[in-house]
N, CA, C and O atoms as a GROMACS GRO file, in nm:
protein
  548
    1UNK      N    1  -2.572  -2.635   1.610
    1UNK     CA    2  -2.679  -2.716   1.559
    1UNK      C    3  -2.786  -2.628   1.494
    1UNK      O    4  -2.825  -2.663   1.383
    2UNK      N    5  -2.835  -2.526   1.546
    2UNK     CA    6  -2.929  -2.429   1.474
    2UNK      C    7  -2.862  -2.353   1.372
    2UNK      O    8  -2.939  -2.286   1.303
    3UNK      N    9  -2.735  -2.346   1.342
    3UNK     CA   10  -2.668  -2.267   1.183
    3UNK      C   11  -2.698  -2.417   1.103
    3UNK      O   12  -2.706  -2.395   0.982
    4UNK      N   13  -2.716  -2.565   1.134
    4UNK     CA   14  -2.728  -2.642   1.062
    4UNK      C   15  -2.808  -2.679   1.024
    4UNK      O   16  -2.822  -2.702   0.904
    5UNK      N   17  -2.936  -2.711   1.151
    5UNK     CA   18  -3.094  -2.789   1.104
    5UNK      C   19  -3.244  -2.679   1.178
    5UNK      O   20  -3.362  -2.712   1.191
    6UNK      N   21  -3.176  -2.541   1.213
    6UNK     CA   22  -3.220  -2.493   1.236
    6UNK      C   23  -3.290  -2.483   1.383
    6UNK      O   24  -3.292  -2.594   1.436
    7UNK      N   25  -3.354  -2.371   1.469
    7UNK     CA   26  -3.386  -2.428   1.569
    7UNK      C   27  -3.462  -2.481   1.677
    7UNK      O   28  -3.444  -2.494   1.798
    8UNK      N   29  -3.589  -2.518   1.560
    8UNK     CA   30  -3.662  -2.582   1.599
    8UNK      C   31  -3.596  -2.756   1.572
    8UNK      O   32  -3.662  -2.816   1.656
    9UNK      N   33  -3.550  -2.811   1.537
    9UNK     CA   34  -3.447  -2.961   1.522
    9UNK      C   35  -3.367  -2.954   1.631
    9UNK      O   36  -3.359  -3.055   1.700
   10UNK      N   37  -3.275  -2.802   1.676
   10UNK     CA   38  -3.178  -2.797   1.775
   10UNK      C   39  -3.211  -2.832   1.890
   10UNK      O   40  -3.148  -2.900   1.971
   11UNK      N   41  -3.343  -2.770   1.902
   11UNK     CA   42  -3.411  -2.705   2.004
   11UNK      C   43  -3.437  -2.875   2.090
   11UNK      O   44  -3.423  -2.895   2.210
   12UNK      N   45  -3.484  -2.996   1.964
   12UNK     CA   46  -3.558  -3.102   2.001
   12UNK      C   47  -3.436  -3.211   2.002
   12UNK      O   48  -3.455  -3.309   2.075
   13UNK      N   49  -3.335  -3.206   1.941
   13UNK     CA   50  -3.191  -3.284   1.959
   13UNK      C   51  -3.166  -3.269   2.104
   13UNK      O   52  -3.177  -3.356   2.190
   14UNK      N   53  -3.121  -3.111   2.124
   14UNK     CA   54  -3.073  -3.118   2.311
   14UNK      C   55  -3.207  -3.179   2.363
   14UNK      O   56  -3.175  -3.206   2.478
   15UNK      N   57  -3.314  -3.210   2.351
   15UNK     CA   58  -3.402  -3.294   2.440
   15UNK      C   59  -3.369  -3.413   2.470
   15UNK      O   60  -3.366  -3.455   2.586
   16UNK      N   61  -3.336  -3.489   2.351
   16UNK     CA   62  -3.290  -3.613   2.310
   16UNK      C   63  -3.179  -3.619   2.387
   16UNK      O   64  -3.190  -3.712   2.467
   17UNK      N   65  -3.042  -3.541   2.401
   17UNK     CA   66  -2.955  -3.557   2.434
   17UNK      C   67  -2.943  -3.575   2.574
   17UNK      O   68  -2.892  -3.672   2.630
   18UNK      N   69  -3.000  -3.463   2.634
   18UNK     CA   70  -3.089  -3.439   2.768
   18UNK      C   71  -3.108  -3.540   2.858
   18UNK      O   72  -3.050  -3.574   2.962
   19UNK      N   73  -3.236  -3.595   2.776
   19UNK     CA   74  -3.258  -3.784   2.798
   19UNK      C   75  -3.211  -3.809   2.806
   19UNK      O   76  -3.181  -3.807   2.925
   20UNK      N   77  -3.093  -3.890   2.702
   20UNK     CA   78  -3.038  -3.980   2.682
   20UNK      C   79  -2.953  -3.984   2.858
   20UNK      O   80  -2.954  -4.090   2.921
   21UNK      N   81  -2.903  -3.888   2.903
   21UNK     CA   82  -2.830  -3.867   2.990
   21UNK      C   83  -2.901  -3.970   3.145
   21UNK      O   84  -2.844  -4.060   3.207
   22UNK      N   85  -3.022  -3.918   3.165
   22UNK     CA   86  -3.087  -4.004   3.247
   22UNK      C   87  -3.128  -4.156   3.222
   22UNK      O   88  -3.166  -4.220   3.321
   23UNK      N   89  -3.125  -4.223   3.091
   23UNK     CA   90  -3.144  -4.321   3.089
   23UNK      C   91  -3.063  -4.440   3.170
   23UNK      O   92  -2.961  -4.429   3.238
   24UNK      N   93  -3.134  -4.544   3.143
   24UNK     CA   94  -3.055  -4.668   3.242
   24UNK      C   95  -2.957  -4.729   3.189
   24UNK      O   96  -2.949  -4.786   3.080
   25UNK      N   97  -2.875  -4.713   3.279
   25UNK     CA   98  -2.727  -4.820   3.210
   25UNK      C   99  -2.732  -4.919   3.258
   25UNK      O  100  -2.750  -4.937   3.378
   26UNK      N  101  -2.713  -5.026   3.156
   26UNK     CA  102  -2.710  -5.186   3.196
   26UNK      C  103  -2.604  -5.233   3.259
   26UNK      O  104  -2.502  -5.192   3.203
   27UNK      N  105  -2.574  -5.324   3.382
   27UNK     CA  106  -2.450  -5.350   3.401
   27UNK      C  107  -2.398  -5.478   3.312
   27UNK      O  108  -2.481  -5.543   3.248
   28UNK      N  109  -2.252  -5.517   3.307
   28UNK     CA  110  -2.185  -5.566   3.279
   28UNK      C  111  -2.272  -5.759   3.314
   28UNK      O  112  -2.235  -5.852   3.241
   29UNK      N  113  -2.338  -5.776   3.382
   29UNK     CA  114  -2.386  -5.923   3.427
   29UNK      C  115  -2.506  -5.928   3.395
   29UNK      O  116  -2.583  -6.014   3.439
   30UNK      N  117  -2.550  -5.809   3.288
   30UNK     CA  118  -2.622  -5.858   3.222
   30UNK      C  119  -2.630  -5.941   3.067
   30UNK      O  120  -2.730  -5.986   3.010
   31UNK      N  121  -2.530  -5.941   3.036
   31UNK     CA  122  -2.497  -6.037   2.923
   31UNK      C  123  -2.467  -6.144   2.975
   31UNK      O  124  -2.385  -6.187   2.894
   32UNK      N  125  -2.477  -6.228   3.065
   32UNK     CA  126  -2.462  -6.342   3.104
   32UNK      C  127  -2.594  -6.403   3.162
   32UNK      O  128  -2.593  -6.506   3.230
   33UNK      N  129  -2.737  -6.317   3.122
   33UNK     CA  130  -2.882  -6.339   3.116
   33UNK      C  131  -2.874  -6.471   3.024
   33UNK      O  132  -2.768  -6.480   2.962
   34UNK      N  133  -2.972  -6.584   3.003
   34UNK     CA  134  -3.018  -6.661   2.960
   34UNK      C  135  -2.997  -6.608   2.823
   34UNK      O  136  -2.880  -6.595   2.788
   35UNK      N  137  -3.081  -6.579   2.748
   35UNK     CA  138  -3.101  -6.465   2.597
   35UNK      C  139  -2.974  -6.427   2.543
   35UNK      O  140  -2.928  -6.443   2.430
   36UNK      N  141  -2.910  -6.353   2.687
   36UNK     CA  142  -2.788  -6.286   2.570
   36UNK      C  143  -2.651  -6.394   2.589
   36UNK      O  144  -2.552  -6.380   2.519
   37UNK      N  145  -2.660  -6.480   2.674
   37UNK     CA  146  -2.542  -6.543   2.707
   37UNK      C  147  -2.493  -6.596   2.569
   37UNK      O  148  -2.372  -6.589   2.547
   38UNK      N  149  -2.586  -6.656   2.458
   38UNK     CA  150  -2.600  -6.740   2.364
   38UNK      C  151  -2.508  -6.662   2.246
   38UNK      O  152  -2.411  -6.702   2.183
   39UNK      N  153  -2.587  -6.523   2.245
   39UNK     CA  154  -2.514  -6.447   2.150
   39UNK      C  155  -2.383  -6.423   2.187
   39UNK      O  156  -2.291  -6.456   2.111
   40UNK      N  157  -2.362  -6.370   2.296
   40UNK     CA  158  -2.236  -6.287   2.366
   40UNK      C  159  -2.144  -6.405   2.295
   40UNK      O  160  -2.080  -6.375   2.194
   41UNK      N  161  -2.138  -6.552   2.351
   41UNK     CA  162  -2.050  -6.643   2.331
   41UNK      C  163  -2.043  -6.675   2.147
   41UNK      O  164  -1.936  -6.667   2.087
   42UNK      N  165  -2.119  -6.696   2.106
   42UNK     CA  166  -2.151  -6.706   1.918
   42UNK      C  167  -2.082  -6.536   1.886
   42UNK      O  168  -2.020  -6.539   1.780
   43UNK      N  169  -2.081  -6.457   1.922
   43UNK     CA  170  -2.013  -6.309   1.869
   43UNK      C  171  -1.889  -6.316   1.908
   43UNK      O  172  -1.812  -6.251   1.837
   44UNK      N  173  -1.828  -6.392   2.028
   44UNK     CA  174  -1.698  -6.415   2.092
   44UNK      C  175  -1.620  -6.511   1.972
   44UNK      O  176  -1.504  -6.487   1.938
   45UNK      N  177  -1.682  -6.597   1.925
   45UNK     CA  178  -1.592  -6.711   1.906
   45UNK      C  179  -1.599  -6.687   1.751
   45UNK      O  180  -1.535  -6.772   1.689
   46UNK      N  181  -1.653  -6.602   1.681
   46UNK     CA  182  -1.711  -6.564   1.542
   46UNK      C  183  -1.573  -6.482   1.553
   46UNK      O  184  -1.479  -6.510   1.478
   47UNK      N  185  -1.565  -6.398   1.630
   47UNK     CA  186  -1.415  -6.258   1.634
   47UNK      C  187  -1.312  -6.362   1.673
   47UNK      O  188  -1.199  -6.352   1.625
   48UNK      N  189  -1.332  -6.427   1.728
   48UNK     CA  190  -1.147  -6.532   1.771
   48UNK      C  191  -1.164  -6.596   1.639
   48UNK      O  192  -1.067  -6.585   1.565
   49UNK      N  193  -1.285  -6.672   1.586
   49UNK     CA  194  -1.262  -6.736   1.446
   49UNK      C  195  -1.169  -6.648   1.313
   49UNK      O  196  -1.078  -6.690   1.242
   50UNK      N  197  -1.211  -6.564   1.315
   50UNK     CA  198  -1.157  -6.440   1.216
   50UNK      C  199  -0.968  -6.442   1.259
   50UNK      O  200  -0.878  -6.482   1.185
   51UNK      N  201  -0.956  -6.384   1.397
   51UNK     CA  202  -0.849  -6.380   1.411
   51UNK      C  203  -0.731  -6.529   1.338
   51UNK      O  204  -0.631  -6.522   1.266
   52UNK      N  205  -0.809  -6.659   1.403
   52UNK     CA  206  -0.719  -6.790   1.415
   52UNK      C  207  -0.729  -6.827   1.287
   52UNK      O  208  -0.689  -6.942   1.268
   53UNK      N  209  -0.773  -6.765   1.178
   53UNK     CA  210  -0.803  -6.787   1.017
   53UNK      C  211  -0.667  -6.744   0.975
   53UNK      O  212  -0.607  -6.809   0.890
   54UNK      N  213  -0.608  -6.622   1.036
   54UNK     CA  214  -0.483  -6.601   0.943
   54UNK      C  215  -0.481  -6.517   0.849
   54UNK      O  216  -0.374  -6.460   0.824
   55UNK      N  217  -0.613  -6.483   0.764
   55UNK     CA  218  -0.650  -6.415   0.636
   55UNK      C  219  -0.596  -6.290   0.632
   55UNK      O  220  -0.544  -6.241   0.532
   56UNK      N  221  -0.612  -6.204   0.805
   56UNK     CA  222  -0.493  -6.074   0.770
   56UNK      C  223  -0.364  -6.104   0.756
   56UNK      O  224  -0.294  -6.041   0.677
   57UNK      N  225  -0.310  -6.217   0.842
   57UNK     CA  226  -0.166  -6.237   0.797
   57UNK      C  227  -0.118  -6.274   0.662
   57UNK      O  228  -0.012  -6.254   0.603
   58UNK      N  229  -0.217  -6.327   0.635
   58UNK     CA  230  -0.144  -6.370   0.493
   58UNK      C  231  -0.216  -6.226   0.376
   58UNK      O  232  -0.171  -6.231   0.261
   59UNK      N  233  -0.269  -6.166   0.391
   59UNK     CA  234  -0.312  -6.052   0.290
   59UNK      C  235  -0.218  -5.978   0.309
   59UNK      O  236  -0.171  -5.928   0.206
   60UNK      N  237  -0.133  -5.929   0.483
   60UNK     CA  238  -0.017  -5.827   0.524
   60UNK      C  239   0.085  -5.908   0.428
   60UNK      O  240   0.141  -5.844   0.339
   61UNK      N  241   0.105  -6.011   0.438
   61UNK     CA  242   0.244  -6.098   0.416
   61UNK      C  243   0.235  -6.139   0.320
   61UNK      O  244   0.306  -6.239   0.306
   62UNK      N  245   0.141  -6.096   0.180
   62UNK     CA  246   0.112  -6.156   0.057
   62UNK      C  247   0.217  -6.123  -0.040
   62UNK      O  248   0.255  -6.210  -0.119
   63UNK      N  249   0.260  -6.021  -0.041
   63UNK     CA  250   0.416  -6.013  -0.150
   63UNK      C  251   0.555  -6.081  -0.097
   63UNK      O  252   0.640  -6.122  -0.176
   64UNK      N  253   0.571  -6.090   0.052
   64UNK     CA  254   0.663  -6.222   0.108
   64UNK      C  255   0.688  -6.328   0.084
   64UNK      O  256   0.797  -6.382   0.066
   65UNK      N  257   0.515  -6.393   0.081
   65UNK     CA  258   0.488  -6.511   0.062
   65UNK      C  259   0.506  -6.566  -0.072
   65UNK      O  260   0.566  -6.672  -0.090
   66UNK      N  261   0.446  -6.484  -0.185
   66UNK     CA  262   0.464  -6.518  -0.312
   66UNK      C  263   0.577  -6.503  -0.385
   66UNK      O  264   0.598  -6.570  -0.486
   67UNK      N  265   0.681  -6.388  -0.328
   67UNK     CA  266   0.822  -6.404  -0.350
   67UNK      C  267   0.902  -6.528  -0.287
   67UNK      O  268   1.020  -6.536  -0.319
   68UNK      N  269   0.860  -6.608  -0.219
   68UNK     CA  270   0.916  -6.684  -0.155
   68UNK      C  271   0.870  -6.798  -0.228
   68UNK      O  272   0.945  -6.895  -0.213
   69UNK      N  273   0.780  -6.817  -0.295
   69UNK     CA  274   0.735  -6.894  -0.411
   69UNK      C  275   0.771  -6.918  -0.522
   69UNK      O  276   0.730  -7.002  -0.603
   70UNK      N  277   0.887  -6.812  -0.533
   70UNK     CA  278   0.915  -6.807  -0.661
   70UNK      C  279   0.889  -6.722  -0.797
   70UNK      O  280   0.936  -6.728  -0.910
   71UNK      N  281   0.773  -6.626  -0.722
   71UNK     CA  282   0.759  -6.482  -0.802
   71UNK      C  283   0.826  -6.385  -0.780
   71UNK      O  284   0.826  -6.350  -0.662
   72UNK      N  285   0.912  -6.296  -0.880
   72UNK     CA  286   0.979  -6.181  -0.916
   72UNK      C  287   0.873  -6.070  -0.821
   72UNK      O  288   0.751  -6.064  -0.829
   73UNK      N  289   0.952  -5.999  -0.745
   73UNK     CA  290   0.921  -5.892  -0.673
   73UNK      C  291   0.769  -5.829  -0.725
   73UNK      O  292   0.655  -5.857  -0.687
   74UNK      N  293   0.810  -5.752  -0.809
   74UNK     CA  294   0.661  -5.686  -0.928
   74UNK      C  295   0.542  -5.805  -0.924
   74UNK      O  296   0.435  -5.798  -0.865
   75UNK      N  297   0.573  -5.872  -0.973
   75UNK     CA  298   0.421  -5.994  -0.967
   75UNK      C  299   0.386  -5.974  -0.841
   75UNK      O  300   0.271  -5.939  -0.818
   76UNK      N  301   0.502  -5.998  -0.708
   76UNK     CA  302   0.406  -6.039  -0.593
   76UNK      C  303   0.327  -5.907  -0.557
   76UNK      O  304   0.212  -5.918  -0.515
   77UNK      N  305   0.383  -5.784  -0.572
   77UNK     CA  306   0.335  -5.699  -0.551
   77UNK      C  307   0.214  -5.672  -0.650
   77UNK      O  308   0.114  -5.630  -0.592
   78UNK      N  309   0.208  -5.682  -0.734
   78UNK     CA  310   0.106  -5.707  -0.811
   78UNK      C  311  -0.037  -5.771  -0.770
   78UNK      O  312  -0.155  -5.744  -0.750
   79UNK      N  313   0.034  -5.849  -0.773
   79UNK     CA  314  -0.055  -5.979  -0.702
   79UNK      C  315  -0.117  -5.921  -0.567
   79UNK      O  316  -0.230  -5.935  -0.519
   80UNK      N  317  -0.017  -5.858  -0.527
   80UNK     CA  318  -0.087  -5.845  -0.367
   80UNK      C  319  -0.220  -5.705  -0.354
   80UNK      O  320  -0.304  -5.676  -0.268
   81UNK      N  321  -0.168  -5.630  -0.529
   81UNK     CA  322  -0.304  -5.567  -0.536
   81UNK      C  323  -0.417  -5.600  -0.641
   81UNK      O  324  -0.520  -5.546  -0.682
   82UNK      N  325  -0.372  -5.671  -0.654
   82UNK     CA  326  -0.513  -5.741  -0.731
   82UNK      C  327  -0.576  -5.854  -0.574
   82UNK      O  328  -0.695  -5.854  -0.539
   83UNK      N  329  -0.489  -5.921  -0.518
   83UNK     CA  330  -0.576  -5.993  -0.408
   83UNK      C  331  -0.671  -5.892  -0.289
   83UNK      O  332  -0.764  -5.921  -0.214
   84UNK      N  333  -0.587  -5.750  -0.316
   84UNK     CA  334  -0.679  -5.640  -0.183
   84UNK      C  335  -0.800  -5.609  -0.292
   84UNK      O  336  -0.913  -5.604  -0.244
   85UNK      N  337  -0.788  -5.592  -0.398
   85UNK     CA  338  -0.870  -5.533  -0.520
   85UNK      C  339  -0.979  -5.632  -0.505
   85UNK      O  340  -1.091  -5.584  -0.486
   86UNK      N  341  -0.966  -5.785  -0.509
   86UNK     CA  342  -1.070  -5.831  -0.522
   86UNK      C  343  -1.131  -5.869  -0.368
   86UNK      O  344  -1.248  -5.898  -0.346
   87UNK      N  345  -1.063  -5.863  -0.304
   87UNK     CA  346  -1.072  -5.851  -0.160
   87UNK      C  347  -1.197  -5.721  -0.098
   87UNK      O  348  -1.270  -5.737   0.000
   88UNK      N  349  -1.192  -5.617  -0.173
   88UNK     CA  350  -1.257  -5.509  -0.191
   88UNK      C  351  -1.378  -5.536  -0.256
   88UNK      O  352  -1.479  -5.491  -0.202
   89UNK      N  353  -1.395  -5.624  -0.405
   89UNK     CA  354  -1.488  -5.643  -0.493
   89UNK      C  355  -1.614  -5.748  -0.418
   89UNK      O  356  -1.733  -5.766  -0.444
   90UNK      N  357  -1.547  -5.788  -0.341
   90UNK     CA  358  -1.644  -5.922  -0.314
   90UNK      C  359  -1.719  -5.852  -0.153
   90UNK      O  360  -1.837  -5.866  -0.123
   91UNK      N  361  -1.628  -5.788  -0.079
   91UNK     CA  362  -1.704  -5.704   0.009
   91UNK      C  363  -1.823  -5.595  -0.044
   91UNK      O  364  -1.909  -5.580   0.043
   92UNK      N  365  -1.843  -5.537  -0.133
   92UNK     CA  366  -1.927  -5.437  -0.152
   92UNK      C  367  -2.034  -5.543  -0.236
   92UNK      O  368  -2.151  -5.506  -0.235
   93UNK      N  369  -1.999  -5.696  -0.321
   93UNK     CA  370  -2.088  -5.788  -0.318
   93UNK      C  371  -2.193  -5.815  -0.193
   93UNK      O  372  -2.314  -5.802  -0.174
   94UNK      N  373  -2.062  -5.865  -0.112
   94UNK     CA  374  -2.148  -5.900   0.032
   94UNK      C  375  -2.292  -5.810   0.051
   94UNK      O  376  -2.412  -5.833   0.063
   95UNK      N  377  -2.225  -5.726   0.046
   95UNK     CA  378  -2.387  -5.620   0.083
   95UNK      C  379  -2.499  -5.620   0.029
   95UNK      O  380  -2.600  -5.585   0.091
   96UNK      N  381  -2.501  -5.651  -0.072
   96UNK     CA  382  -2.631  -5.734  -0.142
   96UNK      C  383  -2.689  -5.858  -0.126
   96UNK      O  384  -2.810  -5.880  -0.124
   97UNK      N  385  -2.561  -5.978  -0.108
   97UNK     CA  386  -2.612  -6.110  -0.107
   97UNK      C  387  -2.681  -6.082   0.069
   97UNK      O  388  -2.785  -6.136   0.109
   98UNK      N  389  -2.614  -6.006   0.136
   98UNK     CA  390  -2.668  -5.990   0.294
   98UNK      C  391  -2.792  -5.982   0.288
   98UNK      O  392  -2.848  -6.070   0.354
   99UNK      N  393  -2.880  -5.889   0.215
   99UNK     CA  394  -3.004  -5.852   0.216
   99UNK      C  395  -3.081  -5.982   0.184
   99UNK      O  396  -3.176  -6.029   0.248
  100UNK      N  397  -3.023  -6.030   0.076
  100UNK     CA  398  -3.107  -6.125   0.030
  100UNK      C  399  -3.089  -6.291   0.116
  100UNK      O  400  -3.186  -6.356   0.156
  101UNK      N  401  -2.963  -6.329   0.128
  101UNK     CA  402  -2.951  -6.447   0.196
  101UNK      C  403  -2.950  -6.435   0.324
  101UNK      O  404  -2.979  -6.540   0.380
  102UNK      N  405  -2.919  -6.317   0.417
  102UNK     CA  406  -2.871  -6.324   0.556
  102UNK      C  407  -2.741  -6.366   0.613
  102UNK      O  408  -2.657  -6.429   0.548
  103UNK      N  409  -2.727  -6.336   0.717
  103UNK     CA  410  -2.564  -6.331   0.763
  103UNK      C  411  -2.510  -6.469   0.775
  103UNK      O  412  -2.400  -6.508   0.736
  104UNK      N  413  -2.604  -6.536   0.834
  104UNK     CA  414  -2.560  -6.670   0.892
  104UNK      C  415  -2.544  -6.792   0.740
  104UNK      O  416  -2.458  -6.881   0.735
  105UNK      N  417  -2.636  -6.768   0.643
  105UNK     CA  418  -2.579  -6.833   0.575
  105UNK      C  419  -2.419  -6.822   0.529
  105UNK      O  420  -2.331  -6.906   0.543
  106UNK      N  421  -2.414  -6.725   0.484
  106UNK     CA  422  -2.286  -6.625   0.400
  106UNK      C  423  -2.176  -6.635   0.502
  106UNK      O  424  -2.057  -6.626   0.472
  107UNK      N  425  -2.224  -6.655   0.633
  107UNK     CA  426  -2.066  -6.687   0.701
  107UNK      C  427  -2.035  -6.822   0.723
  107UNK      O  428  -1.924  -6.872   0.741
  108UNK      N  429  -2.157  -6.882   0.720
  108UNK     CA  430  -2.093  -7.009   0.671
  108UNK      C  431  -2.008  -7.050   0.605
  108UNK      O  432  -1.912  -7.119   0.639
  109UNK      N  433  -2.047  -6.995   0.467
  109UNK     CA  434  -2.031  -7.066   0.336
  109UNK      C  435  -1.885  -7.007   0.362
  109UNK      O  436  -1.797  -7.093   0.360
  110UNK      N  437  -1.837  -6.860   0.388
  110UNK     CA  438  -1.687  -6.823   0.379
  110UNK      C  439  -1.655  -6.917   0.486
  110UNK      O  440  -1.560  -6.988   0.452
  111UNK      N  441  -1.700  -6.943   0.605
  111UNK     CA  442  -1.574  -7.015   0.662
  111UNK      C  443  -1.537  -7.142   0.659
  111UNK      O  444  -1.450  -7.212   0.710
  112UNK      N  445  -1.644  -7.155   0.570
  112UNK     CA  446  -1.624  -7.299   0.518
  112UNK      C  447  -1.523  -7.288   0.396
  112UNK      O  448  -1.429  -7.368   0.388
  113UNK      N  449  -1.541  -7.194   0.304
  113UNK     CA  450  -1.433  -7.179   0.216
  113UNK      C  451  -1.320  -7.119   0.200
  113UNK      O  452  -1.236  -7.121   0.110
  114UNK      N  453  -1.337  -7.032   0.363
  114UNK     CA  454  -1.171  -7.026   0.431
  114UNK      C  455  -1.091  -7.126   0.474
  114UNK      O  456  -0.970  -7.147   0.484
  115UNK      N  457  -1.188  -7.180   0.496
  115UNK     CA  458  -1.105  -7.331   0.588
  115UNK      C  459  -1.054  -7.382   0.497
  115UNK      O  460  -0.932  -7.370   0.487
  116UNK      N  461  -1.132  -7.461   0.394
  116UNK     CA  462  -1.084  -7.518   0.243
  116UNK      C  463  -0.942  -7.457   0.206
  116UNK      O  464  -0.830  -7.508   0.198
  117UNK      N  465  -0.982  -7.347   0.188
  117UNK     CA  466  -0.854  -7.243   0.168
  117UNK      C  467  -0.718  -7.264   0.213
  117UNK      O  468  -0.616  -7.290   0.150
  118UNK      N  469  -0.750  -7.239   0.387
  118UNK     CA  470  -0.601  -7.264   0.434
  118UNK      C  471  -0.569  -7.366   0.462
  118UNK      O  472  -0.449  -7.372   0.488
  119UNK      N  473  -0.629  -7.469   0.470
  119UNK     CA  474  -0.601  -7.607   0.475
  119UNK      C  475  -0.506  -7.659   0.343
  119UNK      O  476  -0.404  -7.727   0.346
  120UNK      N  477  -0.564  -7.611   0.246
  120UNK     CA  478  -0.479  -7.624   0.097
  120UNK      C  479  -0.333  -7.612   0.095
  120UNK      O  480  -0.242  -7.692   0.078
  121UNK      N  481  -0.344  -7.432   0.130
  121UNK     CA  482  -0.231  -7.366   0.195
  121UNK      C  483  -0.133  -7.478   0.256
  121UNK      O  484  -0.027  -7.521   0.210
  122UNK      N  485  -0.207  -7.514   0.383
  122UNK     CA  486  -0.116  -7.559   0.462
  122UNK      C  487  -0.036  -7.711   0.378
  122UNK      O  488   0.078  -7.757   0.384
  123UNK      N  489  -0.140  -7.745   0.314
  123UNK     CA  490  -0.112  -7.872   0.305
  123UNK      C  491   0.005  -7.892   0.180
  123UNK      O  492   0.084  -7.985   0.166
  124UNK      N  493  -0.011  -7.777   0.102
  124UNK     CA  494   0.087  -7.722   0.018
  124UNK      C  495   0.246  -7.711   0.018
  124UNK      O  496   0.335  -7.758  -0.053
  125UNK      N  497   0.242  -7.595   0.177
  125UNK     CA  498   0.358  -7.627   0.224
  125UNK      C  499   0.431  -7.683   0.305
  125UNK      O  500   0.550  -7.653   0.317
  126UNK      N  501   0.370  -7.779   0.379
  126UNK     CA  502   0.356  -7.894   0.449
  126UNK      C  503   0.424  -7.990   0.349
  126UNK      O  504   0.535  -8.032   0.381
  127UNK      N  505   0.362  -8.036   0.210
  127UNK     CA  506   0.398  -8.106   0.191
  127UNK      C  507   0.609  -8.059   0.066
  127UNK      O  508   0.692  -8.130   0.010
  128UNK      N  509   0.598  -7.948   0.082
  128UNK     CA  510   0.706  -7.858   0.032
  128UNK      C  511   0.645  -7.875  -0.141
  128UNK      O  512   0.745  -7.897  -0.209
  129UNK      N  513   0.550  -7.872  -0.209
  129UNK     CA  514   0.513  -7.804  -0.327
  129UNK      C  515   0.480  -7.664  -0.346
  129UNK      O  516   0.456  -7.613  -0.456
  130UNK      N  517   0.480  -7.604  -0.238
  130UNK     CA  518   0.503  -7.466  -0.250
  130UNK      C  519   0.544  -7.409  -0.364
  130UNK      O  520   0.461  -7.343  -0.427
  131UNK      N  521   0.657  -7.420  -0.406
  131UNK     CA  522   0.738  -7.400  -0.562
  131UNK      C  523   0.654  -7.393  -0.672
  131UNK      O  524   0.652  -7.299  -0.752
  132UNK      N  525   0.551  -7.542  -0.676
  132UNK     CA  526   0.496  -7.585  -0.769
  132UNK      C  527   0.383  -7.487  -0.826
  132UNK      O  528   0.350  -7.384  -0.768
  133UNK      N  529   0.327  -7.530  -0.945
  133UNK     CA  530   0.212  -7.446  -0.949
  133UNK      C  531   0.079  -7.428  -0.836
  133UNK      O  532  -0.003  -7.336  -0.837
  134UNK      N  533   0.084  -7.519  -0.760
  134UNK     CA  534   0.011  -7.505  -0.650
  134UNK      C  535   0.001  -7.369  -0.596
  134UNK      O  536  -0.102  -7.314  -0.558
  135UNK      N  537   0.102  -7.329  -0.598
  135UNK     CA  538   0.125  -7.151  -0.511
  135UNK      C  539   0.037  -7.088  -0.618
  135UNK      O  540  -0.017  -6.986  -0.577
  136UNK      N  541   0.008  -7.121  -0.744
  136UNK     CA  542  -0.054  -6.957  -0.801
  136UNK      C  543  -0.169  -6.988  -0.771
  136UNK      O  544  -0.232  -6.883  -0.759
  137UNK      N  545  -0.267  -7.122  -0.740
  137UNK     CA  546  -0.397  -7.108  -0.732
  137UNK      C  547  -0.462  -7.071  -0.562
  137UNK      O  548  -0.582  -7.056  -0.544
   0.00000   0.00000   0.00000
């Protein structure tokens, strides 16, 4: 640390570190306080929401799926990097609209337009138009 920030910084980091060592650790029953119970459960069901969406399965399984649609190998693969590409584009968006709108709107609005999404999906091949042009949108 002192070949890096020198050692008067070094000197005041191991203090910090020092500390940190004696500080208080919270137990485990304290997230089930009034205050945090609210979050703990809204952060629980936000991470199972993500999971029961599907969105990694179908981004892993996106050249499968669209070959199975009826696109030539190359397209789906194609396809499957232009969907990570924009998949990518709209995340480094996020980080701006965050500042300005906040989280809770913006996860709304996606899981509201995830849902839309796979509901489509489903209803797509549910109803066997899969084939149809339905699959490219």
């Amino acid at each position: 640390m002192e070949r890096i920030a020198g050692r008067e910084i070094a000197q005041f980091e191991m203090k910090e570190i020092q500390a940190s060592f004696h500080a208080r650790v919270g137990a485990w029953s304290e997230l089930l306080r009034p205050g945090i119970r609210r979050a703990v459960l809204v952060g629980f069901c936000l991470a199972i929401l993500v999971h029961f969406s599907g969105i990694n399965t179908i981004i892993d399984y996106a050249p499968s799926i669209l070959h199975s649609a009826g696109w030539n190998i190359d397209s789906a693969l194609f396809s499957t990097f232009v969907i990570g590409l924009t998949n990518f584009g709209f995340t480094i968006v996020s980080f701006w609209t965050i500042d300005r709108y906040g989280r809770r709107p913006l996860y709304i609005v996606g899981s509201l337009g995830m849902t839309v999404t796979l509901l489509s999906l489903m209803t797509v091949v549910i109803t066997g138009q899969f084939r149809d042009w339905w699959s490219c949108c």
